[in-house]
MILO-116716 format. One record per atom (N, C-alpha, C): residue in one letter; x, y, z; residue number from 1; atom name. Coordinates in steps of 0.2 Angstrom, whole numbers, plus 2048, in hexadecimal, padded with zeros to 3 digits. Layout:
   res     u     v     w     n   atom
     a     X     Y     Z   NUM     CA
...
END
This chain:
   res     u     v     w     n   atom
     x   804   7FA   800     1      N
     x   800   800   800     1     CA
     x   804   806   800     1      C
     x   802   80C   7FC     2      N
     x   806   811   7FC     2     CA
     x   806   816   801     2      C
     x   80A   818   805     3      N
     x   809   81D   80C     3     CA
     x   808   824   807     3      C
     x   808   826   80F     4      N
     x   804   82D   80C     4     CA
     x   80B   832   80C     4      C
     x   812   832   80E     5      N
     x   815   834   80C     5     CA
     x   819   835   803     5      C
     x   818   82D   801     6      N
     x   819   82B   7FB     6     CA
     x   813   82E   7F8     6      C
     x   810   830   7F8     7      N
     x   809   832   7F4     7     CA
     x   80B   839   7F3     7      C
     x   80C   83C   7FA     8      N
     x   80F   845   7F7     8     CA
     x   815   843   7F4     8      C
     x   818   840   7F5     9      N
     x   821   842   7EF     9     CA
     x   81E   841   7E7     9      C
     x   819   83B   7E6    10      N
     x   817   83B   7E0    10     CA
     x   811   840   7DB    10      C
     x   80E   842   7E1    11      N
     x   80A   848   7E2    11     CA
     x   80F   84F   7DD    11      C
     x   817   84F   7E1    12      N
     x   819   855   7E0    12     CA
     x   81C   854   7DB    12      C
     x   820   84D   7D9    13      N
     x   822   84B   7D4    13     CA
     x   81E   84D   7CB    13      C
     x   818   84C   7CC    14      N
     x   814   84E   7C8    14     CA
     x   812   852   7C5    14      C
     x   813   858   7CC    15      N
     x   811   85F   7CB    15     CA
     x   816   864   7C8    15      C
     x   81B   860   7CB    16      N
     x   822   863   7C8    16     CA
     x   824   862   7C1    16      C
     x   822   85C   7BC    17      N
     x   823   85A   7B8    17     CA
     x   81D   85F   7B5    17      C
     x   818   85E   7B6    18      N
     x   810   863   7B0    18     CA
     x   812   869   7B2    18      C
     x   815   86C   7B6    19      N
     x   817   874   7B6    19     CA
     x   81D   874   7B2    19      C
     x   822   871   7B3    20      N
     x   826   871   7AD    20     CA
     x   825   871   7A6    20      C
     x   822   86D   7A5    21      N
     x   81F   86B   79E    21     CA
     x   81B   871   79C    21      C
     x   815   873   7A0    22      N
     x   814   879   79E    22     CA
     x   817   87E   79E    22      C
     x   81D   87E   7A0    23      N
     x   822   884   79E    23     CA
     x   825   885   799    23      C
     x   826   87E   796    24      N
     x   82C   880   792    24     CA
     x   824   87F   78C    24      C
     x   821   87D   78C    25      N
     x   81A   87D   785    25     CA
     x   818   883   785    25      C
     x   818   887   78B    26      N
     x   817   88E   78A    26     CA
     x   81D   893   787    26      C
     x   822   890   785    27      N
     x   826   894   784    27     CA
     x   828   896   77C    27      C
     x   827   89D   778    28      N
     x   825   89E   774    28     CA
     x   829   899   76F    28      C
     x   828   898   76A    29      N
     x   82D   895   764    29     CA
     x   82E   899   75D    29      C
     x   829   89E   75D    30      N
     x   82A   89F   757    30     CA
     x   829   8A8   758    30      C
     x   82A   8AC   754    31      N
     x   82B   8B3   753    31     CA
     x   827   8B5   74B    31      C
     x   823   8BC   74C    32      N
     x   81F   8BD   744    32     CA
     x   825   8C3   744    32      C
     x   825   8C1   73D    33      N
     x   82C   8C6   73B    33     CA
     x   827   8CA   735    33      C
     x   827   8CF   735    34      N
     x   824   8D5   72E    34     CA
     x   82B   8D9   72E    34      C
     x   82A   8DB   727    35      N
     x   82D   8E1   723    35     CA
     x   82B   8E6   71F    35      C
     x   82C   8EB   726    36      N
     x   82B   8F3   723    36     CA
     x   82C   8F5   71F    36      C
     x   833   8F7   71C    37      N
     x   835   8F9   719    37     CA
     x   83D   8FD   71C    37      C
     x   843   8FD   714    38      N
     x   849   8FF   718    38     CA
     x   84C   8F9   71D    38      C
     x   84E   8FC   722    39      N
     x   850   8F5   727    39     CA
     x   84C   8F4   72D    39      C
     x   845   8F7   72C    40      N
     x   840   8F6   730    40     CA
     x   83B   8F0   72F    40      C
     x   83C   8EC   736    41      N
     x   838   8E5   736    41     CA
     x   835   8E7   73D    41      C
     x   830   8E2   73A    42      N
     x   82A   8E2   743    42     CA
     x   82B   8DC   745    42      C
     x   82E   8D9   74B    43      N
     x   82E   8D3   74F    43     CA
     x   82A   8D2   752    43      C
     x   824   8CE   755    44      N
     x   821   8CD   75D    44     CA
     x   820   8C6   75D    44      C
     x   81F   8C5   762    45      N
     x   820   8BC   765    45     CA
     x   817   8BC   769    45      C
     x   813   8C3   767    46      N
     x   80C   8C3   769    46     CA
     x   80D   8C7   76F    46      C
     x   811   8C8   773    47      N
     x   813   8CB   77A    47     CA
     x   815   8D2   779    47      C
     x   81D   8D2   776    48      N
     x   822   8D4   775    48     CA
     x   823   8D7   76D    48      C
     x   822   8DD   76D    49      N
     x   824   8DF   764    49     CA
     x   82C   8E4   765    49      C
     x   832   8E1   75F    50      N
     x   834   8E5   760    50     CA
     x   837   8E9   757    50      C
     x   835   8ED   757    51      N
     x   839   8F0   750    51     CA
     x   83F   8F2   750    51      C
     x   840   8F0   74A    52      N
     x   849   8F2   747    52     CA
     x   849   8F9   745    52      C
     x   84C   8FE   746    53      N
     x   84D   905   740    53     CA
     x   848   906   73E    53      C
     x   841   907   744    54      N
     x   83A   90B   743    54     CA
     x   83A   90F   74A    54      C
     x   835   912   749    55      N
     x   835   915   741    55     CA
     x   839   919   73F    55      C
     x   838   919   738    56      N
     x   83B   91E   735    56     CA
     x   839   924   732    56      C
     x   83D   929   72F    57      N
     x   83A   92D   72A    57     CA
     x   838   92A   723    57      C
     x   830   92A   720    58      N
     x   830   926   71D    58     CA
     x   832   929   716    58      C
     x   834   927   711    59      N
     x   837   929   70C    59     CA
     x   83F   92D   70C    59      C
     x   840   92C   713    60      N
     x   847   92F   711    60     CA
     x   84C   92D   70C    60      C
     x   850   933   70B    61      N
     x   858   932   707    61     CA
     x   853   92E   700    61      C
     x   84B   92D   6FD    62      N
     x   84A   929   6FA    62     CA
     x   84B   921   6FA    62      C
     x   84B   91F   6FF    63      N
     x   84A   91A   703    63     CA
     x   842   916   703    63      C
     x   841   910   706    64      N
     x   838   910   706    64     CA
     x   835   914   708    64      C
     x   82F   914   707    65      N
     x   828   91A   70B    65     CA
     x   825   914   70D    65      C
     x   820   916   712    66      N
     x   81D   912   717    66     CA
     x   817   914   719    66      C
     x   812   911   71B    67      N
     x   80C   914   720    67     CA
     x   80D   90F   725    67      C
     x   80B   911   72B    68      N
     x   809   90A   730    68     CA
     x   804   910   734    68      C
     x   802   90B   738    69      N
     x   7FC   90C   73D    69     CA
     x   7FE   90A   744    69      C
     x   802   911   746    70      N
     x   805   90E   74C    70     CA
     x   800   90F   753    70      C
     x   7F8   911   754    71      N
     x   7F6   910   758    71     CA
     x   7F5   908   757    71      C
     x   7F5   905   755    72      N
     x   7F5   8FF   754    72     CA
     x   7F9   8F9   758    72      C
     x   7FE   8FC   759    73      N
     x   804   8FA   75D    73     CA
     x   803   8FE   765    73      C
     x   802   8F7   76A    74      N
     x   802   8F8   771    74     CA
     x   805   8F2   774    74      C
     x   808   8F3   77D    75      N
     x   80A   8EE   77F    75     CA
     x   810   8F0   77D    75      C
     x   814   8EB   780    76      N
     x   81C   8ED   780    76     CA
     x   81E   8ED   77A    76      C
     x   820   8F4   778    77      N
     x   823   8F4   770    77     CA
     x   829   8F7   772    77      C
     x   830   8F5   76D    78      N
     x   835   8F9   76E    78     CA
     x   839   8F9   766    78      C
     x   83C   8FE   766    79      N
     x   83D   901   761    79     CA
     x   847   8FF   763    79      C
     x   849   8F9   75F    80      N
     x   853   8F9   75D    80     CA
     x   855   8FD   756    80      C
     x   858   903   758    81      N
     x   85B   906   752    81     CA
     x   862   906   752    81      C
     x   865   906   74E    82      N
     x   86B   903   74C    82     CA
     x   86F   90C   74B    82      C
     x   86C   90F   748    83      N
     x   872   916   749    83     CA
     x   86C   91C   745    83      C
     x   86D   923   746    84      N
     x   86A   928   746    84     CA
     x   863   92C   73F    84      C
     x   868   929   739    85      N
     x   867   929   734    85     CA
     x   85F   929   733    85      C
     x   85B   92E   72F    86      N
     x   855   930   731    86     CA
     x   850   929   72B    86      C
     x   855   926   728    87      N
     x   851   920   723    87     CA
     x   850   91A   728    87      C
     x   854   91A   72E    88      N
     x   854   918   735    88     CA
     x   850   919   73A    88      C
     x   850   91B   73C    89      N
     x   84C   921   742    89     CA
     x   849   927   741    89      C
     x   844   929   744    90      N
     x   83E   92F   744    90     CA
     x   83E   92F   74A    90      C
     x   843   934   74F    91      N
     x   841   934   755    91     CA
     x   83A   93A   758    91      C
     x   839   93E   753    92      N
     x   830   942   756    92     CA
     x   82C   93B   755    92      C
     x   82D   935   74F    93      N
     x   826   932   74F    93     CA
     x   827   92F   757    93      C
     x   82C   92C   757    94      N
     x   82F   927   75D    94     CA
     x   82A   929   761    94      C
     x   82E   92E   764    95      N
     x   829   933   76B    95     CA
     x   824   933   76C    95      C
     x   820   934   765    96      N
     x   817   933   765    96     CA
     x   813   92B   768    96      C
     x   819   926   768    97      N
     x   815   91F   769    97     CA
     x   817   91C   773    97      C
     x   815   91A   773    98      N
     x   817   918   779    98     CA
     x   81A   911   778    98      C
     x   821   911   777    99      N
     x   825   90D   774    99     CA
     x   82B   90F   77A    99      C
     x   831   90B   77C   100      N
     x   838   907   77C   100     CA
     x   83B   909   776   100      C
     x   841   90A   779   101      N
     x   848   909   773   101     CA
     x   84D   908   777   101      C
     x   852   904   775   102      N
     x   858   902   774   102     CA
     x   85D   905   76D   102      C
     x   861   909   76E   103      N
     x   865   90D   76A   103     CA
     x   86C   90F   76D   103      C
     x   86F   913   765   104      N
     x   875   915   767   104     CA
     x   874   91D   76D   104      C
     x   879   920   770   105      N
     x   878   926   774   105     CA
     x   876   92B   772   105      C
     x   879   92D   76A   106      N
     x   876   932   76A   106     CA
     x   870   932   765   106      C
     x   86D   92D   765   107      N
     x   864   92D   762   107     CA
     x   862   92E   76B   107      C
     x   865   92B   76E   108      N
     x   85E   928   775   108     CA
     x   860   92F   779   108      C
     x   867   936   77A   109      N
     x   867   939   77B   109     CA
     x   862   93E   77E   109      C
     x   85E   940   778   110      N
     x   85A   943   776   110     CA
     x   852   942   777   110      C
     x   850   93E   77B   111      N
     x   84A   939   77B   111     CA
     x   84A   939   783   111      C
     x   841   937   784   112      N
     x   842   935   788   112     CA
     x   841   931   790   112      C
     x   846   934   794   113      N
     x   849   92D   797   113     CA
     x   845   928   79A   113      C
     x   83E   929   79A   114      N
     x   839   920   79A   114     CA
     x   83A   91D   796   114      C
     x   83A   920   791   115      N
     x   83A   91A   78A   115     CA
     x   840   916   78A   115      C
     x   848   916   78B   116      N
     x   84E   913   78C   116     CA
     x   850   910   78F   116      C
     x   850   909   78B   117      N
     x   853   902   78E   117     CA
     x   858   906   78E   117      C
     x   85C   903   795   118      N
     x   863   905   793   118     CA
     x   868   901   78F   118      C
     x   86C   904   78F   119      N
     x   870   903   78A   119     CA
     x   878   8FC   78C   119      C
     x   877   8F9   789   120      N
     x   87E   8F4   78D   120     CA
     x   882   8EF   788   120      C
     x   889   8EB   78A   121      N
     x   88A   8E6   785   121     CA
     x   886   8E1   784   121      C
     x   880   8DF   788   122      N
     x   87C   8D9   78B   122     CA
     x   876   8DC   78C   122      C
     x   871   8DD   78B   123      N
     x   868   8E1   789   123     CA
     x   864   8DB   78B   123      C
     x   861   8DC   792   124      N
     x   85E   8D7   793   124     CA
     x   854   8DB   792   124      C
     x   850   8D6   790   125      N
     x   849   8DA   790   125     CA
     x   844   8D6   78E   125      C
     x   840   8D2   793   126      N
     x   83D   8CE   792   126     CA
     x   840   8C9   78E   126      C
     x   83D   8C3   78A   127      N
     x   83D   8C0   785   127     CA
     x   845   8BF   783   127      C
     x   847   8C8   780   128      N
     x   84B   8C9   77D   128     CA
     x   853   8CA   77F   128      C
     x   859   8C7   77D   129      N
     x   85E   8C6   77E   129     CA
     x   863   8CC   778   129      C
     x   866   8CF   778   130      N
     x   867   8D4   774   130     CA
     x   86E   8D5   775   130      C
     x   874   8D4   771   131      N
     x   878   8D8   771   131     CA
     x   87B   8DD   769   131      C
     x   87D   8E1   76C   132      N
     x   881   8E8   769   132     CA
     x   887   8E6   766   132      C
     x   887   8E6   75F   133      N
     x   88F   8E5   75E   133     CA
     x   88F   8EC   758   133      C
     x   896   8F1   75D   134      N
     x   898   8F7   75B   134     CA
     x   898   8F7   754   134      C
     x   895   8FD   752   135      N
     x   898   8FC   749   135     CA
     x   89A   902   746   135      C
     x   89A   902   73E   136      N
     x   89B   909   73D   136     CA
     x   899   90B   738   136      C
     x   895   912   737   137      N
     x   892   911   730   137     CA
     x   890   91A   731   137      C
     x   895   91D   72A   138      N
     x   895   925   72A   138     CA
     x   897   927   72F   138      C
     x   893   92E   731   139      N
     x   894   931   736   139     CA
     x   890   931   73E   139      C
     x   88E   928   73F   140      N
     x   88B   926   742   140     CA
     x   88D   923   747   140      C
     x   88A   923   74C   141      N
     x   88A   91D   753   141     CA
     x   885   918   751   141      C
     x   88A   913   750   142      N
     x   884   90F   74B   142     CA
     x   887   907   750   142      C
     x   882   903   751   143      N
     x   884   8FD   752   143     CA
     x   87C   8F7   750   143      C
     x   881   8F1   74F   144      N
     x   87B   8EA   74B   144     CA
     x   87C   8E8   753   144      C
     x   874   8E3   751   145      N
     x   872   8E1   758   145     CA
     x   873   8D8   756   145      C
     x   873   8D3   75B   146      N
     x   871   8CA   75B   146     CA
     x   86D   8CD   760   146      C
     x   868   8CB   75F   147      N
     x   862   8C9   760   147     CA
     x   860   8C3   762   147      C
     x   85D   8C0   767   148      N
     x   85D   8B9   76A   148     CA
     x   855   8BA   76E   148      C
     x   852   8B4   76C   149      N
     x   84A   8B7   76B   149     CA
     x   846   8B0   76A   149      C
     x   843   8AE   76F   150      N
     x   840   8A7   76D   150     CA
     x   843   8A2   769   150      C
     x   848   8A1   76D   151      N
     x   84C   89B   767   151     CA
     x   850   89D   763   151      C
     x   84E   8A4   762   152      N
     x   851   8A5   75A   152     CA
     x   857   8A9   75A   152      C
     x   85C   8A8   756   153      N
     x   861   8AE   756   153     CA
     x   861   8B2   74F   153      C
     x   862   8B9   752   154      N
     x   85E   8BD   74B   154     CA
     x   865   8C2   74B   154      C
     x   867   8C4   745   155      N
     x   86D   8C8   746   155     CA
     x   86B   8CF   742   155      C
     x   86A   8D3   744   156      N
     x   869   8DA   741   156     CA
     x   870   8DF   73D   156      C
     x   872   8DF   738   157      N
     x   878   8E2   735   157     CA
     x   879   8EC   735   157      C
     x   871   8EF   735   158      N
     x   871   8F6   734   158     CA
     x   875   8F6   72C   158      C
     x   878   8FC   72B   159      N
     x   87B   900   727   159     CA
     x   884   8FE   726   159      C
     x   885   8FA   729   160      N
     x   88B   8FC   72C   160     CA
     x   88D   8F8   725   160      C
     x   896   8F7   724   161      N
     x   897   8F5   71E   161     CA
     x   8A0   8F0   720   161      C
     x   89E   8EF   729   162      N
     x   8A6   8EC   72D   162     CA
     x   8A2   8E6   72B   162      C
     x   8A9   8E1   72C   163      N
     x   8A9   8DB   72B   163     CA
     x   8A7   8D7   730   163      C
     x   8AD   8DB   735   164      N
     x   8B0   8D7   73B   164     CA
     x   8A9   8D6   740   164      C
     x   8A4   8DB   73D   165      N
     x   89B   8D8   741   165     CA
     x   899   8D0   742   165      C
     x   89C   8CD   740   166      N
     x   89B   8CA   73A   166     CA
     x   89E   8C3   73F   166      C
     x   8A2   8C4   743   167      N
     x   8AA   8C0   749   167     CA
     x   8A5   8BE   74F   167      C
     x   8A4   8B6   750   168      N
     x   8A3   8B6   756   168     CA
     x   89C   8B5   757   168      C
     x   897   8B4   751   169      N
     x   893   8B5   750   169     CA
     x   88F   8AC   754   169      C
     x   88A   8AA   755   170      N
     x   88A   8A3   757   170     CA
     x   883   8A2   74F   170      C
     x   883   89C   74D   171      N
     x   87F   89A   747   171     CA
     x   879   89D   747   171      C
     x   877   8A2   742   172      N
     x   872   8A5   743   172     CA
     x   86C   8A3   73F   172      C
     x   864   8A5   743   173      N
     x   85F   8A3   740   173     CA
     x   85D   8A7   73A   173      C
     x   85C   8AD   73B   174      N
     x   85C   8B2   737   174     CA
     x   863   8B7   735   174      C
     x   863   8B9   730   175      N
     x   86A   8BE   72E   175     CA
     x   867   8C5   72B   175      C
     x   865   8CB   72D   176      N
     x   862   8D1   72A   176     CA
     x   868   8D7   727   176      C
     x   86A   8D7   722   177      N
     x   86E   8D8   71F   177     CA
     x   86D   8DC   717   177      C
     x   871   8E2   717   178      N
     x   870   8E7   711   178     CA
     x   872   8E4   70B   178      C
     x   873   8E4   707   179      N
     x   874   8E2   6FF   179     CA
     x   87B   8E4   6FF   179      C
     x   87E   8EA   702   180      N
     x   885   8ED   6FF   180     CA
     x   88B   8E9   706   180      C
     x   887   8E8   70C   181      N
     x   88C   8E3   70D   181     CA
     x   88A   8DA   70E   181      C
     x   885   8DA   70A   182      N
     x   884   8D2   705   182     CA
     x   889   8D3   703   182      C
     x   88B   8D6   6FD   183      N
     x   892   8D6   6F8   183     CA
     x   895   8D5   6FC   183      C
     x   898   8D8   6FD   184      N
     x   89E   8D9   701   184     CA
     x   8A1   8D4   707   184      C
     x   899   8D1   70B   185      N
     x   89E   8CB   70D   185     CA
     x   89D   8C5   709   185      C
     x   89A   8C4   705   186      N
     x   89D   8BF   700   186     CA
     x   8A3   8BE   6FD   186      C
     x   8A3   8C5   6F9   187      N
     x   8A9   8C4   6F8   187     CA
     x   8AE   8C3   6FD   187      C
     x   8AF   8C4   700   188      N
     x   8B2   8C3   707   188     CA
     x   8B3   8BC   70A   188      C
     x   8AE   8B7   70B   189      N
     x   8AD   8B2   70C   189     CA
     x   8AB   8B2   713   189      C
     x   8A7   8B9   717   190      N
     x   8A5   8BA   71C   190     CA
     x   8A0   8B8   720   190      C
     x   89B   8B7   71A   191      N
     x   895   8B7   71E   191     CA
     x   894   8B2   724   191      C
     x   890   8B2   72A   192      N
     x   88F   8AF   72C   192     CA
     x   889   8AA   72D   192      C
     x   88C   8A3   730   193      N
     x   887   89F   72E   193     CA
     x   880   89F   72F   193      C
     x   87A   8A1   72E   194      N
     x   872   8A2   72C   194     CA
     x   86E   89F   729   194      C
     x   869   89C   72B   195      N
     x   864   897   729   195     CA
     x   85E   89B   725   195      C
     x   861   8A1   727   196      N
     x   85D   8A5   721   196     CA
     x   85F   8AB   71E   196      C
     x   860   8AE   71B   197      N
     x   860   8B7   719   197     CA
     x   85C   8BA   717   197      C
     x   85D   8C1   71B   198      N
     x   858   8C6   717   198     CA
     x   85A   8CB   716   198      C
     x   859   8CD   70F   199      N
     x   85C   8D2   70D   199     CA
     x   85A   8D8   70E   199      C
     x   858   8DF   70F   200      N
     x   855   8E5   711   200     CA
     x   858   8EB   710   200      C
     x   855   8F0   710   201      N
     x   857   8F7   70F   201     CA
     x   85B   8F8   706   201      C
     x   856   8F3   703   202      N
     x   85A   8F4   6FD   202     CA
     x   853   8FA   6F7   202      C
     x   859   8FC   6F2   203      N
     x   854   902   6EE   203     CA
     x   84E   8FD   6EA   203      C
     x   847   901   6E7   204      N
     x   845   8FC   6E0   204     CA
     x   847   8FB   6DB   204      C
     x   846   8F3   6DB   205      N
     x   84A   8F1   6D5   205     CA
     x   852   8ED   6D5   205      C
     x   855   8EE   6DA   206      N
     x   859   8EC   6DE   206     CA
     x   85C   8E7   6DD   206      C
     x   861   8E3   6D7   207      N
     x   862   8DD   6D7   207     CA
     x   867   8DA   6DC   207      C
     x   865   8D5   6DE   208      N
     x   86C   8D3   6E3   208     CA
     x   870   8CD   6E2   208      C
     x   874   8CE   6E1   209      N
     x   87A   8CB   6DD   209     CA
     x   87B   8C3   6E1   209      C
     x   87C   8BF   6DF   210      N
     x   87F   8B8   6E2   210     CA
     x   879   8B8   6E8   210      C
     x   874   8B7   6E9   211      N
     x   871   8B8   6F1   211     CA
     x   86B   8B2   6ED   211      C
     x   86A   8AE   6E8   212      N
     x   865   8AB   6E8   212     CA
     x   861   8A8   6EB   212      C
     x   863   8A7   6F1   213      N
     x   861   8A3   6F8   213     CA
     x   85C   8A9   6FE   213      C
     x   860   8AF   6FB   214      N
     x   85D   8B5   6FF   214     CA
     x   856   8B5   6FF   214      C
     x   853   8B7   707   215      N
     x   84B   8B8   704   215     CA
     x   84D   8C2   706   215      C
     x   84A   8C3   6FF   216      N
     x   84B   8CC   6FD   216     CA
     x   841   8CF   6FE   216      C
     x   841   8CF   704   217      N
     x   837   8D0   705   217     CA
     x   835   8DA   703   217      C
     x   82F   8D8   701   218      N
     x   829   8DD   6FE   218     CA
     x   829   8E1   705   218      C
     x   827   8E6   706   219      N
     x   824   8E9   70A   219     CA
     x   81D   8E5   70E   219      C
     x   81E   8E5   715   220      N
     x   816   8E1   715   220     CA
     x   817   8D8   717   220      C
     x   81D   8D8   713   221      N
     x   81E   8CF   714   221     CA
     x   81D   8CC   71B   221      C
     x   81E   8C6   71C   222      N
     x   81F   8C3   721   222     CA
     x   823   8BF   721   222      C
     x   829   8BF   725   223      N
     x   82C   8B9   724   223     CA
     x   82D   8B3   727   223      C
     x   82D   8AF   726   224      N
     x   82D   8A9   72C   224     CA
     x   834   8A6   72A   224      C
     x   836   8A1   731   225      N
     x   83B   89D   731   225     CA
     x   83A   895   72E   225      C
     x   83E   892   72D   226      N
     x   83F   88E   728   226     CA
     x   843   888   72C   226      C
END
């Protein structure tokens, strides 16, 4: 006959195992990825949304134009910009949403101080695992982000046109990456290893050289992993 002490050990044994298991089935797998336009993409895992380099000025430098419907966007939104450039960032629209960002100093200078995750090697925030790797692009505080995010490692390149972003990297799920340094790390033999690419902020019409594997998306797309 089973004692009543063996009954609680298997009692807790039990509970411990259904509460685990519901933990980890609760824990997201997957991410909807859209593209705005330029190097703006809208992440959310249904919780959590985070944009790349939005908003922006829409049409700058003749770059994409855009309309979005940002009352539409509530809940934790945060905005990762990469460097100041206004086909990057629109810091009046920013201001107007009640939105997060993660940025270089002197975008996030100016802004303000509720809105500012702070800034670090190691960006912790919910869900989202985030590191900063320095870059360089014009006359800018510019830096690309890895992004680690429900299972997924997502690598964000910005403008930048260094290589060396590129060192250290661990296997990535996504690679979001310019067309001018696509060339370039190819030619190079750089790229890093990606289960996917996406190529963005390129002009209309825009052919992209040796990338036949690249997905090059419309404005509006969605894209999924593979």
């Amino acid at each position: 006959m089973m004692t009543n002490q063996l009954k609680k050990y298997l009692i807790l044994v039990f509970l411990l195992l259904f509460v685990g298991s519901g933990t980890a089935r609760a824990q997201p797998d997957n991410l909807e990825i859209s593209f705005i336009g330029n190097a703006a993409f809208r992440l959310s895992d249904g919780t959590v949304t985070l944009f790349t380099d939005f908003p922006y000025e829409s049409g700058a430098y003749g770059y994409m134009s855009y309309e979005y419907n940002f009352p539409s966007e509530t809940g934790d939104v945060i905005s990762l910009i990469t460097h100041r450039h206004m086909d990057h960032f629109e810091p009046f629209v920013f201001e107007e949403q009640d939105w997060r960002i993660i940025g270089p100093k002197e975008i996030t200078v100016a802004l303000s101080r509720n809105k500012i995750i702070p800034f670090s090697g190691k960006i912790k925030y919910g869900p989202l695992r985030i590191r900063p790797v320095k870059s360089s692009h014009a006359n800018t505080e510019h830096y690309s982000y890895l992004v680690e995010w429900a299972g997924r490692k997502l690598f964000f390149t910005g403008d930048t046109e260094e290589l060396d972003i590129f060192k250290n990297l661990p296997e990535l799920d996504m690679l979001f990456i310019t067309p001018w340094l696509h060339r370039k790390a190819e030619l190079n033999k750089a790229l890093p290893p990606a289960k996917k690419i996406v190529i963005h902020h390129q002009v209309e019409n825009e052919i992209i050289p040796d990338c036949t594997d690249c997905l090059i998306p419309v404005q509006g797309q969605v894209i999924n992993f593979e």
